[in-house]
C-alpha positions as CSV (number, residue, x, y, z in Angstrom):
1,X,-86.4,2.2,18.9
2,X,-85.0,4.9,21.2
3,X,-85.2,8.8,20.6
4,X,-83.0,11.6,19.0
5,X,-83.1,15.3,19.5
6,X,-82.1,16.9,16.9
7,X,-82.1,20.7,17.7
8,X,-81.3,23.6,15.6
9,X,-80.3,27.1,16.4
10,X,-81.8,29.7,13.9
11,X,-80.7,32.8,13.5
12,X,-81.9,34.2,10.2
13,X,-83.0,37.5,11.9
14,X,-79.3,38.4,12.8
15,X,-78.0,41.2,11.1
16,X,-74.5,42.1,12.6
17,X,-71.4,39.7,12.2
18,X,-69.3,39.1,15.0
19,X,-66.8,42.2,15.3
20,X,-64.3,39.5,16.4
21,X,-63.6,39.0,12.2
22,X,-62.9,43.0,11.8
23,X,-60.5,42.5,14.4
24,X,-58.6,39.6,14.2
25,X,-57.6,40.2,10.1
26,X,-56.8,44.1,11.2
27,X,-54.5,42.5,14.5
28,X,-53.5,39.0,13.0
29,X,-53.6,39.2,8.8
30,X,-50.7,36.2,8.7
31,X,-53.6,34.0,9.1
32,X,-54.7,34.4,5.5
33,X,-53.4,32.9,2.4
34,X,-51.3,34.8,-0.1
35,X,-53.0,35.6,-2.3
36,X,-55.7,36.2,0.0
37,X,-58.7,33.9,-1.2
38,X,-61.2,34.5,1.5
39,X,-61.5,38.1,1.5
40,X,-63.5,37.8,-1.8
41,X,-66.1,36.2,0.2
42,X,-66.1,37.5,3.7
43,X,-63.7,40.1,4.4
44,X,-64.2,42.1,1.1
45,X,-65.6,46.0,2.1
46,X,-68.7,45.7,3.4
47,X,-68.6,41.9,5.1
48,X,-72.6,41.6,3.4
49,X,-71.7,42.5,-0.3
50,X,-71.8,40.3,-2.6
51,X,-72.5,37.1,-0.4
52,X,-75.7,35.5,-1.1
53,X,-75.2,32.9,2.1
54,X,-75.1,35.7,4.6
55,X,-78.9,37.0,3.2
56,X,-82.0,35.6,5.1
57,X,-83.2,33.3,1.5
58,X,-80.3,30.5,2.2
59,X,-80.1,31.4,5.9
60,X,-82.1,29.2,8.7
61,X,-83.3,26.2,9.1
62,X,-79.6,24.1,8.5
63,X,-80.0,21.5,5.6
64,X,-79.8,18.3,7.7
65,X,-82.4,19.2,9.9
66,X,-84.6,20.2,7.1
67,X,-84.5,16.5,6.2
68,X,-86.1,15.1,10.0
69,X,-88.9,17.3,9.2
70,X,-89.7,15.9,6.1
71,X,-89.2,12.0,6.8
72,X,-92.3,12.7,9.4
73,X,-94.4,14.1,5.9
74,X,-93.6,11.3,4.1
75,X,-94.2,8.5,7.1
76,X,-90.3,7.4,6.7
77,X,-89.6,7.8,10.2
78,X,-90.4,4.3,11.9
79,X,-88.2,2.3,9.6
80,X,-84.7,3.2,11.3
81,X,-83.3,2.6,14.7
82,X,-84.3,5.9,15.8
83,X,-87.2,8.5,15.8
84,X,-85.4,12.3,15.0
85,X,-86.8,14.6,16.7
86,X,-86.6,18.3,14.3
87,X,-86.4,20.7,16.9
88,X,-86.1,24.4,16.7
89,X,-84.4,26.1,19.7
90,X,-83.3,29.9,21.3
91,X,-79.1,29.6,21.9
92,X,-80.6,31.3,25.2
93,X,-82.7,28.5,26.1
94,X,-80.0,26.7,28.3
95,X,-82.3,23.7,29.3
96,X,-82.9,22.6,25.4
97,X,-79.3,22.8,24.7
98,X,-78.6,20.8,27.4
99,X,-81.7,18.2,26.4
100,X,-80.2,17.8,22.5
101,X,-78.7,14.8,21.6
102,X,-77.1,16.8,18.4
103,X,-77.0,20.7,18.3
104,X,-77.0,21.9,14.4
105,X,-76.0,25.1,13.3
106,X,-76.3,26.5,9.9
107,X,-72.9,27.1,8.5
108,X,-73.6,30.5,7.2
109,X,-74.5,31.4,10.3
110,X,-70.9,31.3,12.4
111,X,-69.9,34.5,12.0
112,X,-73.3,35.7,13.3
113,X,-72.7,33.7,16.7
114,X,-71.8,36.4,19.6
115,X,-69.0,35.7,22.3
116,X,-72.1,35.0,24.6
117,X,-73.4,32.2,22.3
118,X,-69.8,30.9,21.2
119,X,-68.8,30.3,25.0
120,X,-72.4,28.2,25.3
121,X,-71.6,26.2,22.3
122,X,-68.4,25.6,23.1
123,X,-69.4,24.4,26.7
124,X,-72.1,21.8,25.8
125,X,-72.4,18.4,26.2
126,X,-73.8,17.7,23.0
127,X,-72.1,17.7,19.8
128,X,-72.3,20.5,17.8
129,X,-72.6,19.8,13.9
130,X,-72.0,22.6,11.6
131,X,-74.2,22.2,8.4
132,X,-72.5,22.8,5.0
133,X,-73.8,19.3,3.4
134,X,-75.6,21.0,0.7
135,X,-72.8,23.2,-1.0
136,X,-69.7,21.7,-2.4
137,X,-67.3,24.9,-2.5
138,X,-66.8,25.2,1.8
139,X,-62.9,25.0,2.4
140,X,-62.1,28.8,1.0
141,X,-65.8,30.2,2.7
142,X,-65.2,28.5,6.2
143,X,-62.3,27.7,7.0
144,X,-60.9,30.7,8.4
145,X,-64.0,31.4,10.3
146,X,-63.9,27.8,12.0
147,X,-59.5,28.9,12.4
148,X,-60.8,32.0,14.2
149,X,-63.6,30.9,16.2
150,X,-61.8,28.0,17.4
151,X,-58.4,30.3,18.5
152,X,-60.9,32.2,20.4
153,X,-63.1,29.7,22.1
154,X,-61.7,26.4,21.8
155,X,-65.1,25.4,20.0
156,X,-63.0,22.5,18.2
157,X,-63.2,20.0,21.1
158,X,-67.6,19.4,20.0
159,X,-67.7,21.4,16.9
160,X,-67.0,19.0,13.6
161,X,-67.9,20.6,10.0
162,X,-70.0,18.8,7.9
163,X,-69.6,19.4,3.8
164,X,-71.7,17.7,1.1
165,X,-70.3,14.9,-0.5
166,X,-69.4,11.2,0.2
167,X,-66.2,9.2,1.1
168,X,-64.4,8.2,-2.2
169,X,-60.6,7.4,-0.8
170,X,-59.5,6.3,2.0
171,X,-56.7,8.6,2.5
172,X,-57.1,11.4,5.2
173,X,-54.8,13.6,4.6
174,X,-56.8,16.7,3.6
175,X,-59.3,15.9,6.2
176,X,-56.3,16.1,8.6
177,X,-54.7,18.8,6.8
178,X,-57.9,20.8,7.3
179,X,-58.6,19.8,10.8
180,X,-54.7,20.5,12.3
181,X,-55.2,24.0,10.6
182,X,-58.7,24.7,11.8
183,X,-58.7,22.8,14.8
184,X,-62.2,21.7,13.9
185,X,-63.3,17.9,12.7
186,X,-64.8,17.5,8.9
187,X,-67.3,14.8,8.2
188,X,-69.3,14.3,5.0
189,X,-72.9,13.7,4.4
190,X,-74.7,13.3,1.3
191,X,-77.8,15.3,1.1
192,X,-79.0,15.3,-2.2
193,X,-79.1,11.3,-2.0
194,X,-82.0,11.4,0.9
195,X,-83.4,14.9,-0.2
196,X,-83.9,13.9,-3.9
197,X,-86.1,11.3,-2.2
198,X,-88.6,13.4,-0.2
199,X,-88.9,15.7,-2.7
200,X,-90.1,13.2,-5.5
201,X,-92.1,11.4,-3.6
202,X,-95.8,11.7,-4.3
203,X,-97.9,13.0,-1.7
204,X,-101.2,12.4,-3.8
205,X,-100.7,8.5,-2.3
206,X,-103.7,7.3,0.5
207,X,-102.5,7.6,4.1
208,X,-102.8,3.4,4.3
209,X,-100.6,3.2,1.0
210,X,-98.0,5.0,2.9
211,X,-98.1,3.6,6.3
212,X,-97.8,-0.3,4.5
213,X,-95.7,0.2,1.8
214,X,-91.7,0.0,2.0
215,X,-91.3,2.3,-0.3
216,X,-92.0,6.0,-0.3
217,X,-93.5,6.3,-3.8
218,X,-92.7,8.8,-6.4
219,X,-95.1,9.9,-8.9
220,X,-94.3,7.4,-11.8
221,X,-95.2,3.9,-11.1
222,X,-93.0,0.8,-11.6
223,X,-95.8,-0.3,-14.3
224,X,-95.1,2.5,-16.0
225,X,-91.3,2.2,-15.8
226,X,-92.2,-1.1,-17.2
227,X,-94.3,0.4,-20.8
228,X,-91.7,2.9,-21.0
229,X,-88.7,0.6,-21.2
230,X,-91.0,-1.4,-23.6
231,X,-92.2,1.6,-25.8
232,X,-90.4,2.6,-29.2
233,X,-87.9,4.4,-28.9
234,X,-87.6,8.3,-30.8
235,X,-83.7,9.0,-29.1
236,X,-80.8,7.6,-27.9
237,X,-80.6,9.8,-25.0
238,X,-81.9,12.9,-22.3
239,X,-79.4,15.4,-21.5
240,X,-80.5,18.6,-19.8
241,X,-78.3,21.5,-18.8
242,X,-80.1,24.3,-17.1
243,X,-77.2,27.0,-16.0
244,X,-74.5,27.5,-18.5
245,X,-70.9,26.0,-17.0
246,X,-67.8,25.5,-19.6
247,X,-67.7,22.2,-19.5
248,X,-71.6,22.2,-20.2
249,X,-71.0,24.4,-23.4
250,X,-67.9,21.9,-24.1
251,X,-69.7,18.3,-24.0
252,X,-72.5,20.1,-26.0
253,X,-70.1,21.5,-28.7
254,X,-68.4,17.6,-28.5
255,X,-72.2,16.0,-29.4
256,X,-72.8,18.6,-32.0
257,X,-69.2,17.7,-33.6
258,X,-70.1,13.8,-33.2
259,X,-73.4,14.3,-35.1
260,X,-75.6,13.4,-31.7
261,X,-77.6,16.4,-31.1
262,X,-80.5,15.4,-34.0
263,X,-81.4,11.8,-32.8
264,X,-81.4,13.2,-29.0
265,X,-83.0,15.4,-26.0
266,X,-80.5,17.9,-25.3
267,X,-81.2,21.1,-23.5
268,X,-79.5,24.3,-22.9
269,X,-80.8,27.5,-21.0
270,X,-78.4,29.7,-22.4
271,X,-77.9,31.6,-25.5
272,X,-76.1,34.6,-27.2
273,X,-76.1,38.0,-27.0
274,X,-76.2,36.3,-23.1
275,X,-78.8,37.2,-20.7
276,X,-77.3,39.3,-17.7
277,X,-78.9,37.7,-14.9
278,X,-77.5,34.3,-15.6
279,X,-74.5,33.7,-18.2
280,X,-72.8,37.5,-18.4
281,X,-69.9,36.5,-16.1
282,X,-69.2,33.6,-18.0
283,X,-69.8,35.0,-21.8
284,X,-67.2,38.1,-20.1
285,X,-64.1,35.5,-19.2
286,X,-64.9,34.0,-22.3
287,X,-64.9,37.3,-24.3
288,X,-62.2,39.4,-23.0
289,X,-58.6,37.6,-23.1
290,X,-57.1,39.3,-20.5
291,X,-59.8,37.6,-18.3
292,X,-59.2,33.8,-19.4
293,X,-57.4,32.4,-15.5
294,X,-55.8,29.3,-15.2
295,X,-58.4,28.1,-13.7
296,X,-60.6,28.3,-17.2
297,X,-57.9,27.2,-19.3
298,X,-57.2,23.6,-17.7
299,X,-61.0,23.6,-17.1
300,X,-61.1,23.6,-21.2
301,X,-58.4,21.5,-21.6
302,X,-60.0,18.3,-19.7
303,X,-62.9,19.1,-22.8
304,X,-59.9,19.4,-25.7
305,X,-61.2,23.2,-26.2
306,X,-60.3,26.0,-25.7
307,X,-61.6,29.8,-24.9
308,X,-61.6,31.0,-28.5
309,X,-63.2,27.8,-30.0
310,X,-66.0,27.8,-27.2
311,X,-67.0,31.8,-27.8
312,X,-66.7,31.0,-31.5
313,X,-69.5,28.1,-31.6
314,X,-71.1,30.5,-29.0
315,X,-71.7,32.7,-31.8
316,X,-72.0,30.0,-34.2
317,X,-75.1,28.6,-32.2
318,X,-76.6,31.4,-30.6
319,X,-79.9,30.2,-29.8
320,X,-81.4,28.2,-26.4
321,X,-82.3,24.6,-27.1
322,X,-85.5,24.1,-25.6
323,X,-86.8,20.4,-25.8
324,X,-90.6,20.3,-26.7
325,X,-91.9,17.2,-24.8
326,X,-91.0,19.0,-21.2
327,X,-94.1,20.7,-21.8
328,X,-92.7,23.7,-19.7
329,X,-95.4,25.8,-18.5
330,X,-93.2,28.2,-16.3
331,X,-91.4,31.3,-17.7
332,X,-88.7,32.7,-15.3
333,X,-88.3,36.4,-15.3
334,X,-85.7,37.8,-13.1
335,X,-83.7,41.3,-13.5
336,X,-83.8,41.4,-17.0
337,X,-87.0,40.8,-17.6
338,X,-86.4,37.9,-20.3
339,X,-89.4,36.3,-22.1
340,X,-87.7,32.9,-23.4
341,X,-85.6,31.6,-20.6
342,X,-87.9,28.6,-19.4
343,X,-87.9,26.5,-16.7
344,X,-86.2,23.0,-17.5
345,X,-86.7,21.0,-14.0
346,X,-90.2,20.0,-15.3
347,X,-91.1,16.4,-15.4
348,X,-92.6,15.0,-18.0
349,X,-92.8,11.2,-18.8
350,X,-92.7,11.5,-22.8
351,X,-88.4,12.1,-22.4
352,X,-87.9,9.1,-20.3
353,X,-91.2,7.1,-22.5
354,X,-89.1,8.2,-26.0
355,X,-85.3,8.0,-24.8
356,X,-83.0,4.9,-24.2
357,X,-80.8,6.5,-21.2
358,X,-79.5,9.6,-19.5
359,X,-76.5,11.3,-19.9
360,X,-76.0,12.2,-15.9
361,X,-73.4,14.9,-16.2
362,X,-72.7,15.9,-12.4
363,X,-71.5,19.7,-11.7
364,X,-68.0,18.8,-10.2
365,X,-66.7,16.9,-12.5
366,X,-62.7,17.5,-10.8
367,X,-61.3,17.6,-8.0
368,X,-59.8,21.0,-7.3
369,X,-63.4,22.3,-7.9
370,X,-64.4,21.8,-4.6
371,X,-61.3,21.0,-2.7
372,X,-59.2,23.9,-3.4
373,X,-56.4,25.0,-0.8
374,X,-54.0,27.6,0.0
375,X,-51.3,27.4,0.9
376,X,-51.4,27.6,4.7
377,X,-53.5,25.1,5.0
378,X,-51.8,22.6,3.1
379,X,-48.0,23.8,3.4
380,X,-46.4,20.3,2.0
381,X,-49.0,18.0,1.5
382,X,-50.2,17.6,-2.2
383,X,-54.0,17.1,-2.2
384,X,-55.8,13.8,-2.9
385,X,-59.1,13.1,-3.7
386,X,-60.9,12.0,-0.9
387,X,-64.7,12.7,-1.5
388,X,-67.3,13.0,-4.7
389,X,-70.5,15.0,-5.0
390,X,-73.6,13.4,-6.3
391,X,-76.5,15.3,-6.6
392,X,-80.0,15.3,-8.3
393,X,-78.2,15.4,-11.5
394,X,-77.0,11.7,-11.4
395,X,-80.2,10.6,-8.9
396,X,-82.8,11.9,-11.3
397,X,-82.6,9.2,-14.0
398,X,-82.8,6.1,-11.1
399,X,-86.4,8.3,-10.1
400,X,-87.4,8.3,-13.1
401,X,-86.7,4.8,-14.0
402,X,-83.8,5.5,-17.0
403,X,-80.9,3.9,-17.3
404,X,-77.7,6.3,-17.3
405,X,-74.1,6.9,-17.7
406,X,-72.6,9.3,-15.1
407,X,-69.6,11.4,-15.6
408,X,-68.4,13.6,-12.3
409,X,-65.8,13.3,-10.2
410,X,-63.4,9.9,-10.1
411,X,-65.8,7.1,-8.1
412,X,-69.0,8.7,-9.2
413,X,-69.9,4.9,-9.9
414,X,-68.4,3.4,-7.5
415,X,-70.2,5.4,-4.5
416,X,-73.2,4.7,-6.6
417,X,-72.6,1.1,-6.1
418,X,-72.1,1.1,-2.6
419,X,-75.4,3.1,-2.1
420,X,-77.4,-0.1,-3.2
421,X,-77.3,0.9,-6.7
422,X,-76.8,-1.3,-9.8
423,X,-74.8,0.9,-12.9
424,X,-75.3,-0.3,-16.3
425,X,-71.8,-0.7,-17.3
426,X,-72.4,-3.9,-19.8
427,X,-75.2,-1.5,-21.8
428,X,-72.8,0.6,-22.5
429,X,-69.8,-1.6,-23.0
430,X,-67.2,-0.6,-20.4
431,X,-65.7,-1.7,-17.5
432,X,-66.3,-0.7,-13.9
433,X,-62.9,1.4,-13.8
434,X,-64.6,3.9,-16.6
435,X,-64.6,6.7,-14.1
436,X,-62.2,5.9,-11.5
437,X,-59.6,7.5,-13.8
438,X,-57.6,10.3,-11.6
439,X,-57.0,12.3,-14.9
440,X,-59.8,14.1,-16.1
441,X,-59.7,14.5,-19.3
442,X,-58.9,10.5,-19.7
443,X,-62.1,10.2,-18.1
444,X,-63.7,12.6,-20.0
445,X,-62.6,11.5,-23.3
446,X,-63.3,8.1,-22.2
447,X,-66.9,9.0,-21.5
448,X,-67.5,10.6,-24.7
449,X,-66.2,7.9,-26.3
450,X,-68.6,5.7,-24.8
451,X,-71.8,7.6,-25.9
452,X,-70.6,7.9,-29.3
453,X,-70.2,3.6,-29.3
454,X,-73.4,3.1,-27.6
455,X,-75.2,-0.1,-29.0
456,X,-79.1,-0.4,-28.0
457,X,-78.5,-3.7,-28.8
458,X,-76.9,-4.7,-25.6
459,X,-80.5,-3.3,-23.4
460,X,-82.1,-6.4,-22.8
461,X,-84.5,-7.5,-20.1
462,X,-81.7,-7.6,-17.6
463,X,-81.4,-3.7,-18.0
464,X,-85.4,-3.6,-16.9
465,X,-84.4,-5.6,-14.1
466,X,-81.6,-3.0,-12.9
467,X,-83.8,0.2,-13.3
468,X,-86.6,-1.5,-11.3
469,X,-83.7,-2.3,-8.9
470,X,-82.5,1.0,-8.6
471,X,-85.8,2.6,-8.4
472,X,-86.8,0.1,-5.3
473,X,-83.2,1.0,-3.5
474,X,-83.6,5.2,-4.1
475,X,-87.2,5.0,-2.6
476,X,-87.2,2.2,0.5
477,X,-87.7,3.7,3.4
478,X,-85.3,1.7,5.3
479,X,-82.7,2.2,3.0
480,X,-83.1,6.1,3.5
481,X,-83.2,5.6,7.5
482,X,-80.3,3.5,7.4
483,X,-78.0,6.1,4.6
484,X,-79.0,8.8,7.5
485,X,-77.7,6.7,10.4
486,X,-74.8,5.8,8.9
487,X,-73.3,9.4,9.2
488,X,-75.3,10.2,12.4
489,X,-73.9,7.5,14.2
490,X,-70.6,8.7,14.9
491,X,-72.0,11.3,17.2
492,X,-74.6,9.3,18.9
């Protein structure tokens, strides 16, 4: 087992972006896109306003690092090929640069980096991964920055950028698209799939337990995976939605229609009048016509809705739907101060003891959602899909021990599969080609379709045998080293 530095460069404390942005849009606009699309994010008045990644809470410690620091808590590290090394380094501190096996930087943190430290960087030896693995929206934040940097210092020959996600298609041609533009490589890594991990696991397990078991543990037992597969059953199904998204309001309106909301968990942390600090801007597009882009209206039309019929069960069903059995004990107040707005990301074993399955209903659900291009970076090339992004959303069930139908983006299932994990397509009656469908709403309606034909009848013993399955694969320690080395190995 041989050694990897991992170093990071933090540089949280930095106030001032690099002048070189002001100058190079006032000297060379024709970079941008027409319309301009990253402007709203960087080069909008003030360069801070409005940005919440260029504010010290999300800046620091890049998110794939944050991960070798946490395998060593949780005694994971000795069943891979290497031992990572976390380490934190100056970008002054020559010797350690030139010691690293992999050099990190956060990706919010570019347009912080000086002339000084961009001319270093672009000199080492080592690769220089640029961390964006745990957002999914990084094209229109980053890709002019990594355009600019790399005119100016050539940093594309060891810089490659890394976005959330995993590999669904084999074809390359936005990957290409974006690196002839930028000059810069693009990988994918999936973070939530190894972070999900280390922070479920229990840490209330005896150092011995740790050190001799496979698996990293989580806080529910297989036994009890076991009685509450075996238990009687109050619902059909668990479906929780914290922040309010359209197609969140949509799939809820679509179980209300269908008659499942009664017989089943269903959560939703928002409510009307809305609550400024978390669903004004969407209540507003919704609200005011003039406001209703293109981008809202096909949203709504992969859901069979539209703007009017969504406000109007808005008002309809004003209230939250808290679900009892969560137990919640935490009441967030922010900015406005609200009393009722709970905190739904508690566990509690009675949902998964009294419920059949999950409804795992991912964020990104479509591909423009977080592969969105303008025109100058794409010129003649019509996009394909090339990646999907899993997060806790769909990786929460197999913790738990539920079974769970998935909708996101096309080859949700499919990347679960070649992750180790078993999908429980003859429970619910369909083939494995459910969610590979290219059109969304075919796959949506599909999926709905699905829930509303679900027969408990077809969970038998073999379903046990596939949660138990899953739960083993999401917490095996080697399984975790190997997902990491995977990716890593590329620039080893």
């Amino acid at each position: 087992m041989s050694d990897i530095i991992c170093a990071w460069i933090d540089l949280s404390n930095r106030k001032s972006i690099n002048p070189i942005f002001d100058e190079y849009l006032t000297i060379q606009p024709s970079w941008c896109s027409e319309p301009p699309i990253i402007e709203e994010k960087i080069f909008c008045e003030d360069l801070n306003s409005g940005v919440a990644y260029f504010t010290n809470t999300s800046r620091g410690t890049p998110h794939i690092t944050h991960l070798f620091g946490s395998l060593d808590v949780r005694r994971v590290s000795g069943y891979g090929p290497h031992t990572y090394h976390n380490k934190q380094i100056s970008i002054s501190d020559h010797d350690q640069i030139d010691r690293a096996d992999l050099l990190f930087v956060h990706a919010d943190d570019m347009v912080f980096l000086t002339q000084d430290d961009l001319e270093i960087l672009a000199k080492t030896s080592c690769p220089v991964l640029v961390d964006a693995s745990f957002e999914a929206f990084t094209f229109t934040y980053y890709y002019p920055v990594l355009k600019i940097l790399n005119d100016l210092f050539d940093i594309g020959k060891n810089f490659t950028f890394i976005v959330g996600g995993d590999l669904s298609h084999e074809s390359n041609n936005i990957p290409k698209a974006f690196s002839e533009y930028t000059g810069v490589n693009i990988d994918v890594f999936n973070y939530f799939r190894i972070n999900e991990v280390l922070v479920a696991s229990s840490q209330s397990q005896t150092n011995d337990h740790k050190t001799s078991y496979p698996n990293v543990n989580n806080a529910i037992t297989e036994e009890q995976i076991i009685e509450n597969f075996n238990a009687e059953k109050t619902k059909d199904f668990l479906c929780l939605n914290n922040r309010p998204r359209f197609h969140r309001m949509a799939l809820i309106d679509d179980l209300r229609e269908n008659n499942l909301l009664e017989n089943n968990y269903v959560s939703r942390r928002w409510q009307y009048p809305a609550k400024s600090h978390i669903v004004q801007p969407v209540i507003h597009e919704l609200w005011f016509e003039h406001n209703h882009s293109p981008r809202m209206i096909n949203e709504l039309a992969i859901y069979n809705t539209t703007p009017s019929k969504l406000l109007d069960n808005l008002k309809k069903y004003p209230e939250q739907m808290i679900i009892p059995e969560l137990l919640e004990e935490v009441e967030v107040k922010i900015k406005d101060n609200t009393p009722n707005l709970l905190n739904d990301r508690s566990f509690s074993n009675e949902i998964y003891k009294n419920s059949i399955y999950s409804l795992a209903v991912e964020t990104y659900y479509e591909s423009s959602f977080i592969d969105s291009y303008p025109e100058v970076l794409i010129k003649d090339i019509k996009p394909l899909p090339w990646r999907a992004f899993l997060t806790e959303k769909v990786y929460k069930p197999i913790q738990y021990g539920h079974m769970f139908i998935p909708f996101g983006m096309p080859c949700t299932s499919k990347i679960l599969s070649e992750q180790g994990f078993e999908n429980f397509h003859e429970e619910f009656n369909c083939d494995d080609q459910y969610d590979l469908d290219a059109d969304d709403n075919i796959r949506y309606n599909t999926f709905l379709e699905i829930i509303k034909n679900f027969d408990k009848s077809r969970v038998n013993n073999n379903t046990l045998d596939k949660i138990i399955h899953n739960y083993r694969t999401f917490y095996n320690k080697e399984h975790i080293m190997n997902h990491i080395f995977k990716f890593l190995k590329t620039y080893l």
